[in-house]
C-alpha positions in Angstrom: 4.3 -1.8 -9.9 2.9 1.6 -9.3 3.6 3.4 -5.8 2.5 7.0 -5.1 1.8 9.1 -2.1 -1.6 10.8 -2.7 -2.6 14.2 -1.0 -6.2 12.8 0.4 -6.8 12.2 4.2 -9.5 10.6 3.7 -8.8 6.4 3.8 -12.3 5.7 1.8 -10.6 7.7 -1.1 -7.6 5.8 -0.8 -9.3 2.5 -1.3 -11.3 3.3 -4.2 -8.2 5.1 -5.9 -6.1 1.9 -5.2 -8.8 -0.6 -6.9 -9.0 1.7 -9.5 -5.6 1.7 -10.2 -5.2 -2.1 -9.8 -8.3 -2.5 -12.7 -6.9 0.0 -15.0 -3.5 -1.7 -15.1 -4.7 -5.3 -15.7 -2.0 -7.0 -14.4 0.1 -5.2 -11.2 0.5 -4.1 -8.2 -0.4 -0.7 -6.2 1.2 0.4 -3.1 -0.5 3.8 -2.1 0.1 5.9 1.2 -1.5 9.0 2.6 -1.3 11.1 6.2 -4.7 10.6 8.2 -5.4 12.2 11.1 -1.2 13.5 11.0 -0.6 9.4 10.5 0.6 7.7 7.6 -1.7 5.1 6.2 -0.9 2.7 3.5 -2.8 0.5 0.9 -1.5 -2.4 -1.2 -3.6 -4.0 -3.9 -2.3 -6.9 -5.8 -3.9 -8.1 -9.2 -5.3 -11.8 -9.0 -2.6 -13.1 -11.6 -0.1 -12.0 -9.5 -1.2 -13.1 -6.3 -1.2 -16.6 -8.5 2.7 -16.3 -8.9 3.2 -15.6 -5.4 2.8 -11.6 -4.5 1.1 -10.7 -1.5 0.2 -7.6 -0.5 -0.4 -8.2 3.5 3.1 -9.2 3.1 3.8 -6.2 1.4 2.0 -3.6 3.6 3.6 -5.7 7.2 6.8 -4.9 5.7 6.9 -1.5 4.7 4.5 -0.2 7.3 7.1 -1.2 9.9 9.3 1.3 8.5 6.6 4.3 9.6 6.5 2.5 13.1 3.3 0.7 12.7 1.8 -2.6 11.2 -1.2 -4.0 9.6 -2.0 -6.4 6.8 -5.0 -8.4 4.9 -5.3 -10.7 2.1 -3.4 -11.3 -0.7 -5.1 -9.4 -3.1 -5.5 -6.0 -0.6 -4.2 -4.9 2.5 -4.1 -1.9 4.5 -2.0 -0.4 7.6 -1.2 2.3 9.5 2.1 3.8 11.0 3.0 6.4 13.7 5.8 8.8 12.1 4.7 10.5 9.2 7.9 11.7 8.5 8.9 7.9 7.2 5.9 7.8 4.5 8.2 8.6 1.6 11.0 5.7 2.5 8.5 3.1 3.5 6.9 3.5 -0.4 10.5 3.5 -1.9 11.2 0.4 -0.2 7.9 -1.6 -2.5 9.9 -2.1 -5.7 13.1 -3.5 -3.2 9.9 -6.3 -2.2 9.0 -7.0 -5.2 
């Protein structure tokens, strides 16, 4: 499980950094959030051996995007959402490895 806030506003970024991530560690799951546009923005990518066991990451992002006040979600293997207090980014990522 790897979770990180990273410094780039730019969501595009985000999504390639995630899958990047997700292909470099074989077998895992990445939780990423940024602020956008003074919003927090999440990503969740989930390898395909996981997402075999049972790990979701739409379940993953509707939970811990709640905690910044928003919601989102996707498929199993990615998901994305978006919040509304920016201040919250930090808890909502601590809370991944609780979910998992």
């Amino acid at each position: 499980v790897l979770t990180a806030r990273i410094s780039s506003d730019n969501q595009t970024v985000l999504r390639e950094m995630a899958d990047f991530l997700r292909d470099k560690l074989g077998s895992g799951i990445v939780v990423l959030g940024a602020i956008s546009a003074d919003r927090p923005v999440f990503i969740a990518t989930v390898t395909s051996d996981l997402v075999a066991k049972g790990y979701n990451a739409g379940d993953i992002i509707k939970k811990i995007s709640t905690v910044a006040g928003g919601g989102g979600g996707g498929k199993a293997n990615m998901a994305q959402a978006g919040g509304k207090d920016k201040n919250k980014l930090d808890e909502a990522l601590r809370l991944v490895k609780s979910l998992i």
